[in-house]
C-alpha positions as CSV (number, residue, x, y, z in Angstrom):
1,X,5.8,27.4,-25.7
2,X,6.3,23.9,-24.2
3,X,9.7,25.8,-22.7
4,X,7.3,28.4,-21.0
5,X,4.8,25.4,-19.4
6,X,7.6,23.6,-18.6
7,X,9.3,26.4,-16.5
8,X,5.4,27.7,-15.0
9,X,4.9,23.8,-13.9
10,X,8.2,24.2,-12.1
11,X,7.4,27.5,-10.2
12,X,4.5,25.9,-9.6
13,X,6.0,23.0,-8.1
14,X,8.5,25.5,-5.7
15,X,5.5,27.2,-4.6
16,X,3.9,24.3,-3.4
17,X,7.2,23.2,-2.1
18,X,7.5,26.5,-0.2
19,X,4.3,25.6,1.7
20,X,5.0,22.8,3.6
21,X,4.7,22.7,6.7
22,X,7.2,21.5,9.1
23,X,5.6,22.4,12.2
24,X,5.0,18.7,13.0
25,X,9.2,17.9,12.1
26,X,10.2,18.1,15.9
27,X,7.7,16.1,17.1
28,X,8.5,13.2,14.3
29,X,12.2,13.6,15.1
30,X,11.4,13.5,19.0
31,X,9.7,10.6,19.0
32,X,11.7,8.8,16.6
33,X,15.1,9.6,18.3
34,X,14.0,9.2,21.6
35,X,11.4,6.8,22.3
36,X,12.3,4.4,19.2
37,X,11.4,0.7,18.7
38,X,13.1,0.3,15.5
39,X,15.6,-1.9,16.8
40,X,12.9,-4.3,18.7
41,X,10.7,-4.7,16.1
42,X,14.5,-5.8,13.7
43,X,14.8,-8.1,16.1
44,X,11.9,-10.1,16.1
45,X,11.7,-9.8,12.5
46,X,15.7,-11.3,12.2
47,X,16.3,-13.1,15.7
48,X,12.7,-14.5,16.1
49,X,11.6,-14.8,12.7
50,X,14.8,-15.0,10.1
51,X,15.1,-15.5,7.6
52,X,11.9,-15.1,5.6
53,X,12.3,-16.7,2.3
54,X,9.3,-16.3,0.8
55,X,6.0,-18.5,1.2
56,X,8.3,-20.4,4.5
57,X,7.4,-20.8,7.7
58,X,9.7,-17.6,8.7
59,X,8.5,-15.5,6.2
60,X,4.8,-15.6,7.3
61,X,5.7,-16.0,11.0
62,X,6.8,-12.5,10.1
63,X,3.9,-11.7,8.5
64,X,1.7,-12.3,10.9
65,X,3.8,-10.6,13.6
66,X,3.9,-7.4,11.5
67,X,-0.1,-7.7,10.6
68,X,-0.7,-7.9,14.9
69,X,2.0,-5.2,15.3
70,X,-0.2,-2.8,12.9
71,X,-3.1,-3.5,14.1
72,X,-2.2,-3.1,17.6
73,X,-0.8,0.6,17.0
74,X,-4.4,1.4,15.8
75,X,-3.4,1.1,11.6
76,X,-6.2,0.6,9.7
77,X,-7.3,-1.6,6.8
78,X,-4.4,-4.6,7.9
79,X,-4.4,-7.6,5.6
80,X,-2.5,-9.8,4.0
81,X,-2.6,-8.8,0.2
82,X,-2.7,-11.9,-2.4
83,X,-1.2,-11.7,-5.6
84,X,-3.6,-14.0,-7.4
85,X,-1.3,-16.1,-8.8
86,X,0.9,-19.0,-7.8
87,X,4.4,-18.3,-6.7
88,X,5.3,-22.0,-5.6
89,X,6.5,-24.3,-3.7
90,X,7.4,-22.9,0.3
91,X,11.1,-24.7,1.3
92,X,12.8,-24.7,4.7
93,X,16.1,-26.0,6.1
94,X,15.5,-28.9,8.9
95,X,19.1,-29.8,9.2
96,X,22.4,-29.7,8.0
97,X,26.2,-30.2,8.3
98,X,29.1,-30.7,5.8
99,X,32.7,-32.1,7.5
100,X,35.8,-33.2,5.4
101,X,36.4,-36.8,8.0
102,X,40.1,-37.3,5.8
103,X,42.5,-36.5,4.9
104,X,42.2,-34.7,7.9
105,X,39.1,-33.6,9.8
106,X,37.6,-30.2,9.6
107,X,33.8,-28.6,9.5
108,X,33.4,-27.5,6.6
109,X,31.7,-23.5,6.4
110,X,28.4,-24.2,3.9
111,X,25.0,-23.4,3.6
112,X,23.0,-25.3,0.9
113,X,20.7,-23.4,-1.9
114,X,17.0,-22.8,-1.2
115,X,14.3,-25.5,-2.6
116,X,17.5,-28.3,-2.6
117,X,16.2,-31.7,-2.1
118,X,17.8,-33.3,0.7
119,X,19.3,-36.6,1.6
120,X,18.2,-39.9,3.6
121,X,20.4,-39.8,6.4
122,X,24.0,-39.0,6.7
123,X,26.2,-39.9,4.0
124,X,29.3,-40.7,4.0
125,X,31.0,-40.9,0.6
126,X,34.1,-39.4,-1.4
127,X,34.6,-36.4,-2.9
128,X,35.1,-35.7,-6.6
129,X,36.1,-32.7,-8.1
130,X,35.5,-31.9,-11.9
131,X,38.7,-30.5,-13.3
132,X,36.7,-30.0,-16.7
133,X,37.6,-27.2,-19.2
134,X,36.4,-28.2,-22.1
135,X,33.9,-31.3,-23.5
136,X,36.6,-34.0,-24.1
137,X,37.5,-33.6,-20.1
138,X,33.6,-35.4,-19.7
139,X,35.0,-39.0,-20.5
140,X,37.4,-39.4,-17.9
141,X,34.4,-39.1,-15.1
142,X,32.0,-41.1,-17.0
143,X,31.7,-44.4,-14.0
144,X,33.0,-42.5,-11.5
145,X,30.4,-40.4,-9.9
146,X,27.9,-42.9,-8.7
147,X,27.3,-42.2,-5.0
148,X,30.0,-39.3,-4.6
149,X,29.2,-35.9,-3.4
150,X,30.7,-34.2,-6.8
151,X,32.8,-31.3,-6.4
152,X,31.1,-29.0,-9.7
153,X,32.7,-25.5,-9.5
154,X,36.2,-24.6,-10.1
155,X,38.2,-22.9,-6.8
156,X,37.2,-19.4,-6.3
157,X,40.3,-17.0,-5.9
158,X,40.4,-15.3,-2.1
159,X,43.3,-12.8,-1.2
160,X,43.6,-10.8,1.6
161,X,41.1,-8.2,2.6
162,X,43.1,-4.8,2.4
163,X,40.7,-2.8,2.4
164,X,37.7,-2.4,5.2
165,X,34.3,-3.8,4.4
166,X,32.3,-0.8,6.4
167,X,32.2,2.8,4.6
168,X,30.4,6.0,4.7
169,X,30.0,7.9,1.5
170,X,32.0,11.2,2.0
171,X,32.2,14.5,0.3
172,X,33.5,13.2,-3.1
173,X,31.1,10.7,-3.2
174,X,27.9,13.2,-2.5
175,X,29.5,15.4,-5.0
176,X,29.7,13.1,-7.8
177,X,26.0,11.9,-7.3
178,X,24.3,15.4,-7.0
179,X,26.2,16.3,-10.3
180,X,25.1,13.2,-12.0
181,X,22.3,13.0,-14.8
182,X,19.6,10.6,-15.0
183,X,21.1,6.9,-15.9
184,X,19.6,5.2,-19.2
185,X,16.6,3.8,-19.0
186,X,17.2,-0.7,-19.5
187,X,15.8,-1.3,-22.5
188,X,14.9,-5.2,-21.8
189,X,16.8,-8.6,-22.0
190,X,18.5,-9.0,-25.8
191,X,18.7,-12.8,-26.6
192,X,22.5,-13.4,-26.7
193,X,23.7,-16.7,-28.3
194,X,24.8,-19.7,-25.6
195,X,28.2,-19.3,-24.2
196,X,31.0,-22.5,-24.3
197,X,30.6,-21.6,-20.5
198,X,27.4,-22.0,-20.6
199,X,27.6,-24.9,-22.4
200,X,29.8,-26.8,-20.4
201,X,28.1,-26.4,-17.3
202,X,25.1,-27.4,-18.6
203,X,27.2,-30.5,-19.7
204,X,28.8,-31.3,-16.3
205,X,25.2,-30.6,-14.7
206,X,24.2,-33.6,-17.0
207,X,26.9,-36.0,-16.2
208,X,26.2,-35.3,-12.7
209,X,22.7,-36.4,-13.1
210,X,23.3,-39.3,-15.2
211,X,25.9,-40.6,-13.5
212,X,24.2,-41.2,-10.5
213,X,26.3,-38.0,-7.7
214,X,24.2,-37.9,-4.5
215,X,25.4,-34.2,-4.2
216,X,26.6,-31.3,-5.6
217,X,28.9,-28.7,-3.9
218,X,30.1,-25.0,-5.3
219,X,32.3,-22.5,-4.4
220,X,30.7,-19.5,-2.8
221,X,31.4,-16.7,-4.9
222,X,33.9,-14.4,-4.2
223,X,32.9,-11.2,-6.0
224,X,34.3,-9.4,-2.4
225,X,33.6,-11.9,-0.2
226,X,36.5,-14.0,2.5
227,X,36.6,-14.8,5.8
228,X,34.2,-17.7,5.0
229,X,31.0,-15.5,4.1
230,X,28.8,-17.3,2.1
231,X,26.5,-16.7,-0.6
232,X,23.7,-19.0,-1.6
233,X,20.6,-18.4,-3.1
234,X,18.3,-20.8,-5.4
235,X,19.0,-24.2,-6.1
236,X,19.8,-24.5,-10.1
237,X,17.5,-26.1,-12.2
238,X,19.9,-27.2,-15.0
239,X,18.9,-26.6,-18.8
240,X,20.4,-26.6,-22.1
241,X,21.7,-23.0,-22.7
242,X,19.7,-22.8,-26.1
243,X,16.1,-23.7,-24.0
244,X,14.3,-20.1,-23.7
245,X,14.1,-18.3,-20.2
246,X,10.3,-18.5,-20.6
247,X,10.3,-22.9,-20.8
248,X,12.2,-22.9,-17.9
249,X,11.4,-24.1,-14.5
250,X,12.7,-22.4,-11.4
251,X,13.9,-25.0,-8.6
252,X,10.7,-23.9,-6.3
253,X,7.8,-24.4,-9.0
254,X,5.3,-26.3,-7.9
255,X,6.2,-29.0,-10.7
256,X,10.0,-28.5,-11.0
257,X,12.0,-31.4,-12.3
258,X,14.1,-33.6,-10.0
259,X,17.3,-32.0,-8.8
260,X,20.1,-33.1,-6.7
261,X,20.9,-31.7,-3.6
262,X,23.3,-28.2,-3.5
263,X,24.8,-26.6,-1.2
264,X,27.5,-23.6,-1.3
265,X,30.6,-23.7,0.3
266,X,32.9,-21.1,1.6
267,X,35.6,-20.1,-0.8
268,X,38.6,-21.0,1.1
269,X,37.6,-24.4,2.6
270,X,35.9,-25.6,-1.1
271,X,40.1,-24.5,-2.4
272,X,41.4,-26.1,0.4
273,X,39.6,-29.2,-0.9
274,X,40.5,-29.2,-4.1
275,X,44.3,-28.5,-3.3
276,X,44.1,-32.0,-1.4
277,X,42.9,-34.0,-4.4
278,X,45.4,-32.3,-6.8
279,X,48.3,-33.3,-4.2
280,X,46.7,-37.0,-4.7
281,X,44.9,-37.3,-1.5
282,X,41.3,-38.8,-1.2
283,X,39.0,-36.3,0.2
284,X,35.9,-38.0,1.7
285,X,33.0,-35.9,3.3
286,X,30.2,-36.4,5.7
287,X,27.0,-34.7,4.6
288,X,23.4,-34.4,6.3
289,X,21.0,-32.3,4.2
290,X,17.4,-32.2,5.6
291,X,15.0,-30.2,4.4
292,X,10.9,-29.4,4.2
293,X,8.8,-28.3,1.2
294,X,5.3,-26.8,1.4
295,X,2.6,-27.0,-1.1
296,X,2.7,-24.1,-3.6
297,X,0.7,-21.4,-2.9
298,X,-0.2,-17.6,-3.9
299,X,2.5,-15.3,-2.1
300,X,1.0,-12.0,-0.5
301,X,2.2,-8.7,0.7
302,X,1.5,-6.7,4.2
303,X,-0.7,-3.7,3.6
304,X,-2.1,-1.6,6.8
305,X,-3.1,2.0,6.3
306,X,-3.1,5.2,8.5
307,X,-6.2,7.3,6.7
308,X,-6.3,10.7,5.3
309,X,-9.3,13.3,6.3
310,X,-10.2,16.0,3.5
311,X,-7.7,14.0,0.9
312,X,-8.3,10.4,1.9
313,X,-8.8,9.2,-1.5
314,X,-5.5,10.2,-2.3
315,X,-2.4,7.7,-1.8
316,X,0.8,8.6,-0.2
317,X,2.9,4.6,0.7
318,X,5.5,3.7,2.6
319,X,7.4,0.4,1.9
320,X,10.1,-2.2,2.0
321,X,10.5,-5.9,1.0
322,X,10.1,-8.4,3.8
323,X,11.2,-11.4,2.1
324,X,14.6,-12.1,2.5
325,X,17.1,-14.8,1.8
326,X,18.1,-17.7,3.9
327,X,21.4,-18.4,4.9
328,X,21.4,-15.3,7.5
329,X,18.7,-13.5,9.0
330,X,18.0,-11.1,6.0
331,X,19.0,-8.2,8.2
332,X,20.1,-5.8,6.2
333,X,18.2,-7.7,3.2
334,X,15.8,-6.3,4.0
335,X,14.5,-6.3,7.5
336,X,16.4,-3.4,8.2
337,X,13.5,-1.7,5.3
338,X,10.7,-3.2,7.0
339,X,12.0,-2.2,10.7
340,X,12.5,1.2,9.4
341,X,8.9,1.8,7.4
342,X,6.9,0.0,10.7
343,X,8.2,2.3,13.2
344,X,7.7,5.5,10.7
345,X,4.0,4.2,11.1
346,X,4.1,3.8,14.2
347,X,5.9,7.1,15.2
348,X,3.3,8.8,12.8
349,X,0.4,7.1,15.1
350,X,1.6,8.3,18.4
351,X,1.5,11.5,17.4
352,X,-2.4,11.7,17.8
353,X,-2.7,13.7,14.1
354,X,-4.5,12.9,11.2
355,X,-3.2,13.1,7.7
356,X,-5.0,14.6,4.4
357,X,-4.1,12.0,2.6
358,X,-4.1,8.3,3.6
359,X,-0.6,6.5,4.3
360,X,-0.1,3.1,3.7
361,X,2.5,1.2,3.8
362,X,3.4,-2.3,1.9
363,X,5.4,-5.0,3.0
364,X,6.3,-7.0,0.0
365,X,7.4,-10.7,-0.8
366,X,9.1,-12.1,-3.4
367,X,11.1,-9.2,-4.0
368,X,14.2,-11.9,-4.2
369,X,12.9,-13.4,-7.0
370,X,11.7,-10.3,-9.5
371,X,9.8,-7.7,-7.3
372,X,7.1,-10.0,-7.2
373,X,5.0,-8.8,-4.5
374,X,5.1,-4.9,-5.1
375,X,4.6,-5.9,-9.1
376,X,1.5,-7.9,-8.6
377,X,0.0,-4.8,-6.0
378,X,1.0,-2.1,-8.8
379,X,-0.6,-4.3,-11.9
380,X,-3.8,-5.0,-9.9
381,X,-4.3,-1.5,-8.0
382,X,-2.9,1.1,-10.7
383,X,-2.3,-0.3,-14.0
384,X,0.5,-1.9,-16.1
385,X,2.3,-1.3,-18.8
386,X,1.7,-3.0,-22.3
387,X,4.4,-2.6,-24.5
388,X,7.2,-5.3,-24.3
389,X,10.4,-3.3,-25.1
390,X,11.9,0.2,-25.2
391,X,10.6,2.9,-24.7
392,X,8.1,1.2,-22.6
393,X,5.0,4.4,-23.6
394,X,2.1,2.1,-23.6
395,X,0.7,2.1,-19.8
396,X,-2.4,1.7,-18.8
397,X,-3.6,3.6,-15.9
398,X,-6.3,2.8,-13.3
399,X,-8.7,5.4,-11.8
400,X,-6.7,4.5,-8.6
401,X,-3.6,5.9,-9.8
402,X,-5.1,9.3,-10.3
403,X,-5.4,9.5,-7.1
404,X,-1.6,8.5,-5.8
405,X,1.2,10.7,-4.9
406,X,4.4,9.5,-4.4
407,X,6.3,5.6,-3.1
408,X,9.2,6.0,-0.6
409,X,11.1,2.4,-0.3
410,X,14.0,1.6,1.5
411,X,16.1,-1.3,0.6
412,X,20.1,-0.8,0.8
413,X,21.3,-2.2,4.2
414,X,21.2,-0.1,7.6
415,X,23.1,2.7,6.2
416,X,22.0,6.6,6.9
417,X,19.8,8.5,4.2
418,X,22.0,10.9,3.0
419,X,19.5,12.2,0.2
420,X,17.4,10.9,-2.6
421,X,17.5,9.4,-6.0
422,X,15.3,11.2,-8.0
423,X,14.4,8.9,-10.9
424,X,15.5,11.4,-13.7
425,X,12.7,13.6,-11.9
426,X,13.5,17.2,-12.6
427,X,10.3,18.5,-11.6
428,X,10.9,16.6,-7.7
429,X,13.7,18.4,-7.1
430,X,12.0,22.1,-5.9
431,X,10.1,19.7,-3.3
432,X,12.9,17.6,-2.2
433,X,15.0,20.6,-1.4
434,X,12.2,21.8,0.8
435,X,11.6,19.2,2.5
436,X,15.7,18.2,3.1
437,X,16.4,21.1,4.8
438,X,15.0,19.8,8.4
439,X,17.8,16.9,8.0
440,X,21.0,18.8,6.3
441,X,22.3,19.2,9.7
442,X,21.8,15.8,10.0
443,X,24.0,14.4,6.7
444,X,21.5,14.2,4.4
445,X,21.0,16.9,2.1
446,X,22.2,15.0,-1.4
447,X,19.9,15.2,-4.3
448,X,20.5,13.0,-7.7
449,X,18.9,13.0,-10.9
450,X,20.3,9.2,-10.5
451,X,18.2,6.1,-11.6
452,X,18.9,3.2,-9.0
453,X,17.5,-0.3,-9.3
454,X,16.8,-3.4,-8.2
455,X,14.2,-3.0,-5.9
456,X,10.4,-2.2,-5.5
457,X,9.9,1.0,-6.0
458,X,10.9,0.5,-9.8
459,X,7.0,-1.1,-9.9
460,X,5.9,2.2,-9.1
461,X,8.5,4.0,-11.5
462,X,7.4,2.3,-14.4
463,X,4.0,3.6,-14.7
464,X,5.2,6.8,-14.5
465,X,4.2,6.9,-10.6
466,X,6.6,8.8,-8.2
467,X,8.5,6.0,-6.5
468,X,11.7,6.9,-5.1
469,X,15.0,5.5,-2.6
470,X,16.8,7.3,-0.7
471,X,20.8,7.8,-0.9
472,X,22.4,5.2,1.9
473,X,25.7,5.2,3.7
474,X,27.1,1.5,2.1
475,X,28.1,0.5,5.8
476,X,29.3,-3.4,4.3
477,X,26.0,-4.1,2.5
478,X,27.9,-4.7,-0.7
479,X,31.1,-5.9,0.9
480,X,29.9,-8.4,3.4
481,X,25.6,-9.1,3.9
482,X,24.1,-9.1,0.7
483,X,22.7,-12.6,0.0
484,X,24.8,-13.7,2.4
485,X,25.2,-16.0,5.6
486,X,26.6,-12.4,7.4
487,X,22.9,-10.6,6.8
488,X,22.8,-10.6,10.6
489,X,21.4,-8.4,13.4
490,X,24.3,-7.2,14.6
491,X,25.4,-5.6,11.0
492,X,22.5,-3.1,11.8
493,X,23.4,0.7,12.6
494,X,21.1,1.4,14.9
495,X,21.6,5.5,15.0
496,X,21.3,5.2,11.2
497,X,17.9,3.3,11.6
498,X,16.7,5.8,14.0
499,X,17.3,8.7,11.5
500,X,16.1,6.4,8.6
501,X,12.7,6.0,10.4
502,X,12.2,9.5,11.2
503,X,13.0,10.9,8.0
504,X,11.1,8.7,6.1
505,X,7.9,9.6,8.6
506,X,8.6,13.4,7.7
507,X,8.6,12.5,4.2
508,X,5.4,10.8,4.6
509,X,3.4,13.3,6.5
510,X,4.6,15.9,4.3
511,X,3.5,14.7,1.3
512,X,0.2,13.6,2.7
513,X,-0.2,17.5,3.9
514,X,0.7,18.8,0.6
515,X,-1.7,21.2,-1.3
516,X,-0.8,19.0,-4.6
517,X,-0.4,15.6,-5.4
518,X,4.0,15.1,-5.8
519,X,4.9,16.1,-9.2
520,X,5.4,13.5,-11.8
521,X,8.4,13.3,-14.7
């Protein structure tokens, strides 16, 4: 019996597939192809007002340019959304600059970590790097750190780059991911036992502080990156591995212990460095860290709406993260998402049409730090769940969710849609493959049972909401711009942002035009 409902639900879902109607497609596709702004309104979200890490000045420069952007395309209901709850302290870079002045003079390529202190002035002061691999190394740099900038990280391995940093996904790849199952549901941190690693950074962290080092520098890691690309994120707050996640501090909570200043450098100039003071050479550096903090405050989300007729009730959103971080323009991290959702609004609006059911899109912050912003929106507006570990069953629903449909996010670089990734839902498919076919001359006709994570529509996915990203060309978002200083305009694609914006649009008006809501696992 469950067999038989299962199998009627799914005709029932082709059906309703089989009635969409595409009539409005070439319109979408003219106006997003031909009379775009995609690539304008990227640039004044990365040129004008990059980066955006959230609760800085960029980040709600942004904000408000987005909000008056809406709203002057005729969206409705335009606000800033709060989350109700504190996400902290706002940080921005004022100044900075890093040289080696002997044994010979060179800039060096470095960005420091968001929410690091500064320093007073410039310093100029020696180098020290930690050879330490294992506790009885500590003694020999106990008196010896006092005023040094303290080289903390061990050298980072670079090679050369053989292969390129730029790809498309070709047959093979397609293949492999419409053939692929649903991926296993995460089934929550497990408390694993502190590492001697772990250990012994937390012990070099300590001598650092206690010894009196006016600064710390790393190595950027090089999980792919050379060529100097740097990746920095948030300043470390150091801890004692047994201390619990949930009694720690982050570095930008509003009453976060004193740290010392970080900063990242590039692999090759950090090894070059250290290679000096293992030949016996003094290394002494010239630093000038100055940066800003803000008071902390809620963080908020951009919500503006386009609303339904018959349907309007019913929810069908739009959305991307505009948070990004800070050591580039957050490009393809993730203005390239917000670019792409704005101007499917906008090519929506110009259009003159009303939908059944109201689109809305959200522009979320925080995303960086744990899908913050698009969390906080899904917990207030259509429940949570209640249950702390697998198989996460016990959700509770508002009224509100009744009444959505589906979430499409974007959040993978600049790269084309090629298809979706389905969430493990089966009964999407007869709907997707309906709704595809106006774009499989295009590329994009590549449907997965695939999980993928990591970004905001997850909120949506786990209440059980449809909430779904689309397949993306790589391009070099996981070669060369993620988190890093090279999340810059010109890594944008701007044909594949064009087709990005208009297919998302189609999605959208074809889901608000449905006779059903979108199917749910």
């Amino acid at each position: 019996m469950r067999s038989l409902l299962l199998f009627l639900l799914l005709v029932s879902f082709a059906t309703q597939a089989q009635k969409a109607d595409t009539t409005l497609i070439p319109k979408i596709k003219d106006e997003g192809f031909n009379r775009s702004q995609v690539m304008s309104i990227l640039g004044m979200l990365t040129d004008v007002h990059g980066p955006r890490l959230t609760n800085s000045p960029g980040y709600k420069k942004a904000a408000e340019y987005a909000k008056s952007t809406l709203e002057s395309w005729g969206l409705q209901n335009v606000h800033f959304d709060y989350w109700g709850e504190e996400f902290g302290r706002g940080w921005q870079l004022k100044k900075f600059s890093l040289s080696a002045t002997s044994p010979v003079y060179f800039p060096v390529i470095a960005y420091p970590k968001a929410w690091s202190p500064g320093v007073k002035g410039t310093i100029a002061t020696d180098a020290v790097y930690l050879d330490i691999k294992n506790e009885s190394d500590i003694e020999k740099y106990k008196g010896k750190l006092k005023g040094k900038i303290v080289m903390f990280s061990l050298p980072t391995p670079v090679k050369p780059g053989f292969e390129p940093d730029a790809r498309r996904l070709d047959e093979k790849d397609l293949l492999e991911l419409a053939n692929s199952g649903a991926s296993e549901a995460f089934t929550g941190r497990r408390f694993q036992a502190p590492t001697e690693p772990q250990r012994l950074a937390w012990l070099k962290w300590d001598l650092c502080m206690k010894e009196g080092a006016v600064a710390v520098i790393e190595a950027s890691p090089n999980f792919r990156l050379e060529d100097g690309t740097v990746m920095a994120a948030a300043a470390t707050v150091p801890y004692p591995p047994e201390t619990p996640f949930e009694g720690r501090l982050s570095s930008r909570s509003a009453n976060a212990p004193k740290i010392l200043p970080q900063v990242v450098v590039a692999a090759e100039h950090y090894n070059r460095m250290v290679r000096q003071i293992q030949q016996g050479l003094p290394v002494k550096l010239e630093l000038t860290l100055e940066t800003e903090f803000y008071p902390a405050e809620q963080g908020f989300n951009v919500i503006a709406e386009i609303p339904g007729t018959d349907l309007k009730d019913e929810v069908v959103m739009i959305g991307a993260h505009l948070d990004s971080w800070h050591s580039g323009t957050g490009t393809t991290d993730n203005a390239c998402g917000s670019a792409v959702m704005m101007e499917a609004m906008r090519i929506i609006k110009s259009l003159g049409v009303s939908p059944r059911r109201t689109i809305r899109i959200g522009l979320w912050g925080g995303e960086e730090q744990g899908l913050l912003g698009s969390r906080s929106y899904v917990k207030r507006v259509y429940g949570e769940r209640l249950d702390r570990s697998f198989p996460y069953d016990s959700i509770r629903l508002t009224p509100a969710a009744e009444k959505f449909s589906v979430y499409f996010n974007m959040d993978n670089g600049s790269g084309k849609y090629r298809g979706v990734y389905m969430q493990g839902n089966e009964n999407a498919r007869p709907v997707f493959r309906e709704w595809i076919k106006s774009f499989e001359k295009l590329g994009a006709s590549t449907l997965t049972l695939r999980n993928t994570g990591g970004t905001d529509h997850l909120s949506f996915d786990a209440l059980g909401l449809p909430g779904f990203q689309f397949i993306q060309d790589p391009i070099e978002y996981g070669t060369r711009t993620h988190h890093t200083s090279m999340d810059l305009y010109d890594k944008a694609v701007e044909a594949d942002m064009k087709h990005n914006a208009v297919m998302t649009a189609a999605f959208a008006w074809l889901a608000a035009n449905a006779d059903q809501k979108f199917p749910r696992k």
